[in-house]
Structure formats: structure tokens, C-alpha cells
C-alpha positions as CSV (number, residue, x, y, z in Angstrom):
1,X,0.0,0.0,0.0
2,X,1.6,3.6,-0.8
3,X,2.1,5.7,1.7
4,X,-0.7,8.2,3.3
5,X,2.0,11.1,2.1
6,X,2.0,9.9,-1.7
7,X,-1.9,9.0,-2.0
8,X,-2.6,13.0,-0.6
9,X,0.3,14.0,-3.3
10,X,-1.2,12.3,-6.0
11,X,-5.0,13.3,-5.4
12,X,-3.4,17.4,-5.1
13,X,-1.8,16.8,-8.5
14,X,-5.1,15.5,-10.0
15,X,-7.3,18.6,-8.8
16,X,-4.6,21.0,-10.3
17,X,-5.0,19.5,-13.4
18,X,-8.6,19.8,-13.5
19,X,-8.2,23.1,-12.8
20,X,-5.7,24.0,-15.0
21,X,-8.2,22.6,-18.2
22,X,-10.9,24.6,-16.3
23,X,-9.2,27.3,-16.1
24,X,-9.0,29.3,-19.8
25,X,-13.0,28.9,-20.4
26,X,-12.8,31.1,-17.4
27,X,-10.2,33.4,-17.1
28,X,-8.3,34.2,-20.1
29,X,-4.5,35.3,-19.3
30,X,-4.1,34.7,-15.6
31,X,-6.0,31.1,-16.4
32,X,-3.0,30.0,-18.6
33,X,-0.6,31.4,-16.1
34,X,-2.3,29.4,-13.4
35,X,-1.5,25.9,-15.4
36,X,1.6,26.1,-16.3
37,X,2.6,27.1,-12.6
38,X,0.6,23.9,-11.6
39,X,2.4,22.1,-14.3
40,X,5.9,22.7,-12.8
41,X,4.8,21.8,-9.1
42,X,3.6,18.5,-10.9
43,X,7.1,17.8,-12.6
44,X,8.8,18.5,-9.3
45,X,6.7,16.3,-7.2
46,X,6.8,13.3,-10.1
47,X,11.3,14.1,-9.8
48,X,11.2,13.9,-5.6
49,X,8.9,10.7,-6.1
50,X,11.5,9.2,-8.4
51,X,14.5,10.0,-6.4
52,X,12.3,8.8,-3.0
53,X,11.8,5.3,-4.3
54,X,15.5,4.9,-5.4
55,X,17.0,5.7,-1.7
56,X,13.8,3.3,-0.4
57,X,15.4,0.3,-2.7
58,X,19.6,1.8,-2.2
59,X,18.2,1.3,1.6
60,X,16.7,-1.8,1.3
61,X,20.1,-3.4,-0.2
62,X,22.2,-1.9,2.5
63,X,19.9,-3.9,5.0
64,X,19.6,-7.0,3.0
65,X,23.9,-7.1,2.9
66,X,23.9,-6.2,6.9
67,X,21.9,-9.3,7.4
68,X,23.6,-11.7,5.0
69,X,27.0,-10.7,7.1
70,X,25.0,-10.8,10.5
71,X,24.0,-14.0,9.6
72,X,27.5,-15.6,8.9
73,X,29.2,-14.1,12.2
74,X,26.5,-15.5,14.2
75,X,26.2,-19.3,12.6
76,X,30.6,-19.7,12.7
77,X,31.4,-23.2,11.5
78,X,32.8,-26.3,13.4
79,X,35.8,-25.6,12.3
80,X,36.5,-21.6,13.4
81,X,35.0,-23.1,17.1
82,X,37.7,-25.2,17.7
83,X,40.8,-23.0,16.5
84,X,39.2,-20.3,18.7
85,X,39.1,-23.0,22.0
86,X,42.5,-24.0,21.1
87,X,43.6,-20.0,21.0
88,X,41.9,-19.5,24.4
89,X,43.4,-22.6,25.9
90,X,46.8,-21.6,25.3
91,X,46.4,-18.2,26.4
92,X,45.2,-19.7,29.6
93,X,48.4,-21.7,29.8
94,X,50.7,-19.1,29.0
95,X,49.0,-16.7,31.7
96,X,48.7,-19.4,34.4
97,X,52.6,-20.1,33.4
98,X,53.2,-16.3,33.6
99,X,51.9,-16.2,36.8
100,X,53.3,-18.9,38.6
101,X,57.2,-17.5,37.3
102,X,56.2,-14.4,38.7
103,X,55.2,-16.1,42.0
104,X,58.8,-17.8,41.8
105,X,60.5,-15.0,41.4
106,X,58.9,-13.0,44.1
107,X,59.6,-15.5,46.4
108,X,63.3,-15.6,45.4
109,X,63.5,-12.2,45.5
110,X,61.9,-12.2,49.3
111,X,64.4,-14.9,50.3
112,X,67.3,-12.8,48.3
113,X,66.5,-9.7,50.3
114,X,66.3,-11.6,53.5
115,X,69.8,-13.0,52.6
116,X,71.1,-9.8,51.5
117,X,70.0,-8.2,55.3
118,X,71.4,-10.6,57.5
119,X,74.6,-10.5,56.0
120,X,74.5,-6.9,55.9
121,X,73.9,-7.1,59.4
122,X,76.7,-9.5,59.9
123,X,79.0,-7.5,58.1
124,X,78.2,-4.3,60.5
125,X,78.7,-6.4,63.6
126,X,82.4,-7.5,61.9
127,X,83.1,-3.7,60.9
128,X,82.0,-2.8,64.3
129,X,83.8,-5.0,66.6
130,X,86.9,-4.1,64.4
131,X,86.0,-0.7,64.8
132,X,87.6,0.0,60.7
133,X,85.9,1.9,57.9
134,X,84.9,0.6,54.8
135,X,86.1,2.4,50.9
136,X,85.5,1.7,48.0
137,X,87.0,3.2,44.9
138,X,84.8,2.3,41.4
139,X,87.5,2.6,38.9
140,X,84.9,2.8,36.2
141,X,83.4,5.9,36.9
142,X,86.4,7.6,39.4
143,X,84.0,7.7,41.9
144,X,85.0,6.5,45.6
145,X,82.3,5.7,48.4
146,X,83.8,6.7,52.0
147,X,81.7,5.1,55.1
148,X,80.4,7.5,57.7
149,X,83.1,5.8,60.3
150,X,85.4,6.4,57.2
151,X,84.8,10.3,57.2
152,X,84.2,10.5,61.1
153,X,87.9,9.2,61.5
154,X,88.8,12.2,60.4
155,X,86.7,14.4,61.4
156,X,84.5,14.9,59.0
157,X,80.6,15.0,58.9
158,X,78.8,12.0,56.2
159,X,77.9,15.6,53.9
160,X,81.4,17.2,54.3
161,X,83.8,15.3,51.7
162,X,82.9,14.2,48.1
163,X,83.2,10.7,46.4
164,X,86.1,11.9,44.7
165,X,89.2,9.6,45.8
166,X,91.1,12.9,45.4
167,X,89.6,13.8,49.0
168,X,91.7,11.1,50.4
169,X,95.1,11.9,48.5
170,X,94.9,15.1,49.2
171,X,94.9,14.8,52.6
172,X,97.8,12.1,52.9
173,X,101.1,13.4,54.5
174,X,103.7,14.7,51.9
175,X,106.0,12.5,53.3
176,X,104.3,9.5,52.7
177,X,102.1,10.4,49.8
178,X,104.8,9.4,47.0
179,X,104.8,5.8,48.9
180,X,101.1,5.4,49.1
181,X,100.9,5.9,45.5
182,X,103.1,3.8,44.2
183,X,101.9,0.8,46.6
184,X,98.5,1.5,45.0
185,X,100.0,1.4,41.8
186,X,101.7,-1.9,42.2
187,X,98.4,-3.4,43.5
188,X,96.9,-2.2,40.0
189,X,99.7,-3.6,37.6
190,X,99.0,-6.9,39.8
191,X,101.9,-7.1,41.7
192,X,100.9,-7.5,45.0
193,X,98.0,-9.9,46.2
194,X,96.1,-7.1,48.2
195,X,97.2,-3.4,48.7
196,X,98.5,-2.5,52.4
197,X,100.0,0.9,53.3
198,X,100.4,2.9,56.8
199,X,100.7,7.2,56.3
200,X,99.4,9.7,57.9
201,X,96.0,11.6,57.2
202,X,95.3,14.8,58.1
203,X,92.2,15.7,60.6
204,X,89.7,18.0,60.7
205,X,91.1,20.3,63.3
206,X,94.7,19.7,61.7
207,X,96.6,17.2,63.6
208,X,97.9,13.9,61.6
209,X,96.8,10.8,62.1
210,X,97.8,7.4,61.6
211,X,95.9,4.8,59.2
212,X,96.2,1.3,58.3
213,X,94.8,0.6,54.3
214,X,94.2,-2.9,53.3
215,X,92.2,-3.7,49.9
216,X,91.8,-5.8,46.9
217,X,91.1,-5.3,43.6
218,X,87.9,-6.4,42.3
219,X,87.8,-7.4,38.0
220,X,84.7,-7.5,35.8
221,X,83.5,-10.6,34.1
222,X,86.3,-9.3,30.9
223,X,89.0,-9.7,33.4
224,X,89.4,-5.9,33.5
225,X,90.0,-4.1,36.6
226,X,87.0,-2.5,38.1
227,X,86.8,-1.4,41.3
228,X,89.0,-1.8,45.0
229,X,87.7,-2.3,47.8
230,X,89.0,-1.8,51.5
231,X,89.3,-0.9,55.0
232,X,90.6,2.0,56.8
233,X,92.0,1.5,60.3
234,X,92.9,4.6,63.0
235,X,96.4,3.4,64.4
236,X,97.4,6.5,66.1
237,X,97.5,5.1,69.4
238,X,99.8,1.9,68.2
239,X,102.0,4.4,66.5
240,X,102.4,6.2,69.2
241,X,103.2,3.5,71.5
242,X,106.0,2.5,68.6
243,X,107.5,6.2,68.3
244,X,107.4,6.9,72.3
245,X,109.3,3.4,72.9
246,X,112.2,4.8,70.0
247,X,112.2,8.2,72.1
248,X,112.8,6.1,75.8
249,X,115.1,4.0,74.2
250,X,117.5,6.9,72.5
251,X,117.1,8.9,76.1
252,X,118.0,5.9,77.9
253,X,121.2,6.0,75.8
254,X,121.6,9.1,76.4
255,X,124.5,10.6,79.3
256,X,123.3,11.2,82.6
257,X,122.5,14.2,84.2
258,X,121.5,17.6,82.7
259,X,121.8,16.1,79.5
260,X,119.8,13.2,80.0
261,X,116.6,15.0,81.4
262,X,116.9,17.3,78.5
263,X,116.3,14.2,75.6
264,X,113.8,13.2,78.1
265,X,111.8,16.0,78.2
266,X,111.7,16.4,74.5
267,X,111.7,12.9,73.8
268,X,108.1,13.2,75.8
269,X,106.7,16.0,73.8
270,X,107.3,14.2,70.6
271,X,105.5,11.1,72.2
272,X,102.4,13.1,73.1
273,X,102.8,15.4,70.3
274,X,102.3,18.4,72.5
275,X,104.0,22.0,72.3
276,X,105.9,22.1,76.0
277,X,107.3,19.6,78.1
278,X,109.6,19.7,81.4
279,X,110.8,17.9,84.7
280,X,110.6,19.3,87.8
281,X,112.4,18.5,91.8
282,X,110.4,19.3,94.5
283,X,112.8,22.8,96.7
284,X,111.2,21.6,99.6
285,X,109.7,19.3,102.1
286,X,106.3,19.7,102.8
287,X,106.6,21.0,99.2
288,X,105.5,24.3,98.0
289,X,108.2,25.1,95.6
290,X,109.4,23.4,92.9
291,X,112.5,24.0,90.6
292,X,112.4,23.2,86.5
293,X,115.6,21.0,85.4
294,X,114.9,20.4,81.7
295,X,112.3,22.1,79.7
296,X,111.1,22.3,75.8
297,X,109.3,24.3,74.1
298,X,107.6,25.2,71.1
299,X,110.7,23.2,69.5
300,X,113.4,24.5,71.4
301,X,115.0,24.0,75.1
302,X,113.5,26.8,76.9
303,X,114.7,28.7,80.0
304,X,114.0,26.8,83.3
305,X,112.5,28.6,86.3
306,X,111.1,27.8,90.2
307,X,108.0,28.5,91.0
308,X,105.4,28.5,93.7
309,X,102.7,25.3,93.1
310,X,99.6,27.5,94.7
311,X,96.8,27.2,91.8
312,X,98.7,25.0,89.4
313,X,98.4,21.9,88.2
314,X,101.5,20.8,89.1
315,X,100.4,21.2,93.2
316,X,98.0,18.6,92.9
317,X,100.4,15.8,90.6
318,X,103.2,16.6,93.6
319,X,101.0,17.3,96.9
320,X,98.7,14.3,95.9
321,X,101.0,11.7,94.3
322,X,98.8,11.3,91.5
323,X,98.5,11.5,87.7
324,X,96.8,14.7,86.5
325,X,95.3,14.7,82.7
326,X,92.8,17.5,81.3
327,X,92.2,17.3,77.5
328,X,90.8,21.0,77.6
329,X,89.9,24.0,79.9
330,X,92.5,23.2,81.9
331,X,93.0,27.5,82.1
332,X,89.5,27.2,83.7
333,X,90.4,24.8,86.3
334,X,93.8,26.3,87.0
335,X,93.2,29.9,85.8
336,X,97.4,30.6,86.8
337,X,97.8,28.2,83.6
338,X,96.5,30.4,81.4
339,X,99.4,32.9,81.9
340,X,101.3,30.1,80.3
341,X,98.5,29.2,77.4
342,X,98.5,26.2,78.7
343,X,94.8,24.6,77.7
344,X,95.8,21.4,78.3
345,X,97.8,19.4,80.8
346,X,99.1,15.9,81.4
347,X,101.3,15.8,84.5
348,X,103.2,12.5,86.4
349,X,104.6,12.5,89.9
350,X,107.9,10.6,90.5
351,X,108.9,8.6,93.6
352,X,112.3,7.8,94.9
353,X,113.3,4.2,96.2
354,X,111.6,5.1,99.9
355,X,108.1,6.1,97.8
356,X,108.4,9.9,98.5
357,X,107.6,12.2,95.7
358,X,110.5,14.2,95.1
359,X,109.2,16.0,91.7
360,X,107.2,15.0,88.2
361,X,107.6,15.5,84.7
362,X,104.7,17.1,82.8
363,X,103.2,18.2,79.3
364,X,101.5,21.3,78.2
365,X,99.7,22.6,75.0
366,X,97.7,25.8,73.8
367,X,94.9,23.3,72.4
368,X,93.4,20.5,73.6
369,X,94.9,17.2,73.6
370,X,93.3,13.9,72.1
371,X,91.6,11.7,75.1
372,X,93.8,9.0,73.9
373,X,96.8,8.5,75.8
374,X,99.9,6.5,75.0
375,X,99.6,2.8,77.3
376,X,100.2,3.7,80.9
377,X,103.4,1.3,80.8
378,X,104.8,4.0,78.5
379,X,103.7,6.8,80.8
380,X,105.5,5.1,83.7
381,X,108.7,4.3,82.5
382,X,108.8,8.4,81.2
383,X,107.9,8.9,84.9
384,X,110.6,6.1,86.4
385,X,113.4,7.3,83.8
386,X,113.1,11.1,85.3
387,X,112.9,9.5,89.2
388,X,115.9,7.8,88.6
389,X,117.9,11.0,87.1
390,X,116.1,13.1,90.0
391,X,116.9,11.1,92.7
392,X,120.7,10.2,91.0
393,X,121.3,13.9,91.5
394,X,119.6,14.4,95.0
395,X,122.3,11.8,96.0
396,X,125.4,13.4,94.0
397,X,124.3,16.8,95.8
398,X,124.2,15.3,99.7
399,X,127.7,13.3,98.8
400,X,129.0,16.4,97.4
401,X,127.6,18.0,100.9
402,X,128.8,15.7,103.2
403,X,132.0,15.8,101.8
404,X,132.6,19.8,102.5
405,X,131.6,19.5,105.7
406,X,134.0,17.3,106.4
């Protein structure tokens, strides 16, 4: 059945035309204009009928292709069923595999980490008990990785030196640089089995210290050297010990008298490394004076004098028969010392063969000293070697009295 729209169109065109063939027995002029103004409305409405039945059947194609495809997608054969289950299935296998790797490797990555950590912490309890710091120099890249205990042995904070290896040869006495070098060197070129070198480093506040370098080189999997890695170990204190017994045993060679407490008294400044040294005999008995036999200072034998031990350090090393040592402020405890810029003070009372004190030997600086002391055994034969000299001479002087009286 047409539609409602062309029946109505059709019937208009038909009373037009009636019209039209009506319309010159009536109207003359304006009747003909009248038809061929209806004529033209008829041509276009025939032309829009045309074109309206060709998109109806371009339409009706379009829908009839739509469904033809429709209907192969949804009827697939046999065939494309079972490639697709096969595709599925081993996508299935290949994420279950996936996942179950992944599962494995977290697990070895868990037990790896946990491995890692306990001998990290194993490690620190070693580096601790040995009280060393760890280096490590990445010849690759010329960068060097300096522990915190590395840096603090020095005086540094962990943010005040650079991983450049230069921050460690710079610092590196002159007179053992040249060696250091060429011991690294040799460990390089292969050489030596493991590098080991003692020198001096400077510290923060400018005095040298002593250090122990072990380390090994470490190649990559071409055979190439590629990095070194090492400890660092503070052996002021040893070295110390070492230089002090060299300065007891030259002073024990040494003449008696004057002479003797002279290398004595500089052979204990060098061993504490302080600026003023000296030995002292008690004037009197209770004693309240005491009178300087050997003195150096600042690098040089210095002028010896007697003075009164009221307010000095000295008074309670001689009145108390006791070692005295302040590190620092010891201008604030004594302020008499700081006449002398003395900040710091180590001093040692010596006995004769009865046990009486008859004077001490004692050090002195401007700055503080380092809490470390040389071993006590080193301390007391300083002390014993200027008893023996003191008391030597007491004895010389009563012989040499007793013999003018008589």
C-alpha cells in the first residue's frame, strides 16, 4: 500500500490539473498562467517521487547485505570453534605459566633480600667489633664511596667530603704520599696480592693521624680491573706507643744528668705530640716550691725557672701523688695556667726508692689534647726514667755536701 504522504500528493496533482483545463474557459490570461505554474509543481513532485523510491530500494540493499553478514558471524562453523578453544586454551596456559614465574620469582626475591639483610647485618657487627671503615674506589666511573666511620675518623661530617678519591690523597702526608701511590700502583699492575699501606692523614682540626689501608682489587667478568675495595683502620694510638718506645730507648742511651733529662723532656713531647714539656724537683719538704731542670718548648730547650705550686696543676700531681690529665679547659680549672697558654695538661709524679715524691715531669699545650693517651706502661717508665735521674742527682748533691763538711 503507498504511503498516506503519496496518495494526498497524487489526489493534489489531479485537482490542479482539473483546474488548469478549467481554467481558460474562465479566465483568459491569468487562467493560462495558473496551469503552467501547476504544471511545474507536478514535474517536481513526479522528480522527488523518483529520487524517493531509489534511496527506499539503495536502503533496502544496505539492509539486505547487513543481514547476510549478520548471519555468517552469528552461525561460525565447526571448524573456526575449535581453532578459537585452542587459542583461548593456550592463552590460559601461558597466563597461568606467567603467573606462577612471577610467584617464583617473588619468592626468590623475598628470600634474596632476606639473605642480603642478614649479611649486611653481619657485616656491621664484623666492621664494628673491628671498629675499621669501609672504601671503595669504582675505577669505572672515578668515583670512591667513604663510610660515615670512614669520614668520622677524620673528622668529617657524612655531607662534608665528596666521592672523589682525590679527597683522600689530598689529605695524605707529603712525606708518605709518593709511597702510598706507588703501593696503589703496584696493586693495580698486579703485583701484590692485596694493597697495604700505613701514612698519615690529616684531621679536621689539623693534627695527623695514623691509618692502616688494606684492599683488593675487584675485575669485571672481561678480566678488566674495576673497582677496589678496603678498610681504613685509625692506628694513632699503636704508632704512638711505637714512636714513644724509640724516644725512651734513644734517652736511655743518652748521658746522665742535665743532658739526659733534657732528651727526656723532649723525647716526651714528641711522644704526646704536645707543644711544652719539662721535669721538675720538688725545693722543699712539705713541698710548696718546685724548681724546672729540663724544659722544651715550642721546638726548642726553653729557660727553666722555680715556682710557687699554689693554683697550678702541678700542686696537685706533687701534693697528691697522682696523675693529673685534662684534655681542655685546663686554664679554667687552674686559671694561673693560662698565663702560660697552657689549655691542656698531662702531668706524672715521681717517687724515689723510699716512695716519697721528690718531683714530676709534665706536658702542656695551647689546644686540647686527644683523650687518647699513649699505654700507661709507657707513661711510667717516662715517669721512672726522670725518678731515677732526679733522685741520682739528690744523692750526687748530699755526697757532694757531706763531703765539704767534712
Amino acid at each position: 500500500m503507498p504511503p498516506i504522504a503519496t496518495t494526498l500528493l497524487a489526489s493534489t496533482i489531479a485537482s490542479g490539473a482539473a483546474a488548469a483545463t478549467a481554467a481558460p474557459l474562465a479566465g483568459g490570461a491569468e487562467g493560462s498562467l495558473v496551469i503552467a505554474v501547476l504544471l511545474a509543481c507536478s514535474v517536481i513532485l513526479l522528480v522527488r517521487r523518483a529520487r524517493l523510491r531509489r534511496d527506499l530500494a539503495a536502503a533496502a540493499a544496505q539492509f539486505a547485505l547487513l543481514d547476510s553478514r549478520f548471519g555468517d558471524c552469528a552461525t561460525p562453523s565447526s571448524d573456526a570453534l575449535q581453532s578459537m578453544a585452542v587459542e583461548v586454551t593456550r592463552y590460559r596456559k601461558a597466563v597461568e605459566a606467567l603467573r606462577a614465574r612471577r610467584q617464583r620469582e617473588l619468592v626468590g626475591r623475598v628470600q634474596a633480600e632476606r639473605g642480603l639483610q642478614q649479611l649486611e647485618e653481619r657485616y656491621g657487627r664484623v666492621i664494628r667489633g673491628v671498629d675499621d671503615a669501609l672504601w671503595e674506589w669504582n675505577l669505572k666511573n672515578d668515583r670512591a664511596y667513604f663510610s660515615t666511620r670512614w669520614k668520622s675518623m677524620i673528622g668529617y661530617a657524612d655531607h662534608e667530603l665528596s666521592d672523589r678519591i682525590d679527597e683522600w690523597v689530598e689529605r695524605i702526608h707529603a712525606d708518605d704520599q709518593d709511597a702510598f701511590m706507588q703501593a696503589l700502583k703496584r696493586h693495580l699492575e698486579g703485583h701484590t696480592v692485596r694493597l697495604e699501606h700505613e701514612h698519615r692523614l690529616r684531621h679536621h682540626d689539623g693534627a695527623w693521624r695514623w691509618v692502616a689501608a688494606r684492599a683488593s682489587l675487584v675485575r669485571d667478568a672481561a678480566g678488566e680491573p674495576s673497582r677496589i675495595v678496603g678498610l681504613l683502620s685509625d692506628i694513632t694510638p699503636r704508632k704512638r706507643v711505637e714512636e714513644a718506645v724509640v724516644e725512651i730507648a734513644e734517652g736511655l742511651s743518652a748521658s746522665r744528668g742535665d743532658e739526659s733529662l733534657r732528651r727526656l723532656v723532649r723525647s716526651f713531647a714528641s711522644a704526646l705530640g704536645v707543644r711544652e714539656a719539662f721535669v721538675c724537683e720538688c725545693s722543699d719538704y712539705p713541698t710548696t716550691h718546685v724548681r724546672m731542670l729540663a724544659r722544651w718548648k715550642a721546638g726548642d730547650y726553653a729557660r727553666c725557672v722555680e715556682f710557687d705550686l699554689t693554683g697550678t696543676a702541678c700542686e696537685d700531681v706533687i701534693c697528691e701523688g697522682r696523675t693529673v690529665f685534662v684534655a681542655r679547659d685546663a686554664d679554667t680549672i687552674w686559671p694561673l695556667e693560662g698565663q702560660y697558654e697552657r689549655r691542656s695538661y698531662l702531668g706524672l709524679p715521681c717517687f724515689d726508692s723510699n716512695g716519697r715524691v721528690i718531683g714530676h715531669i709534665a706536658c702542656a699545650d695551647d689546644k686540647p689534647m686527644r683523650e687518647e693517651l699513649p699505654h700507661h706502661a709507657i707513661l711510667k717508665i717516662f715517669s721512672m726514667r726522670a725518678a731515677l735521674e732526679l733522685e741520682r742527682s739528690a744523692l750526687e748533691r748530699a755526697s757532694a755536701q757531706s763531703a765539704a763538711a767534712e
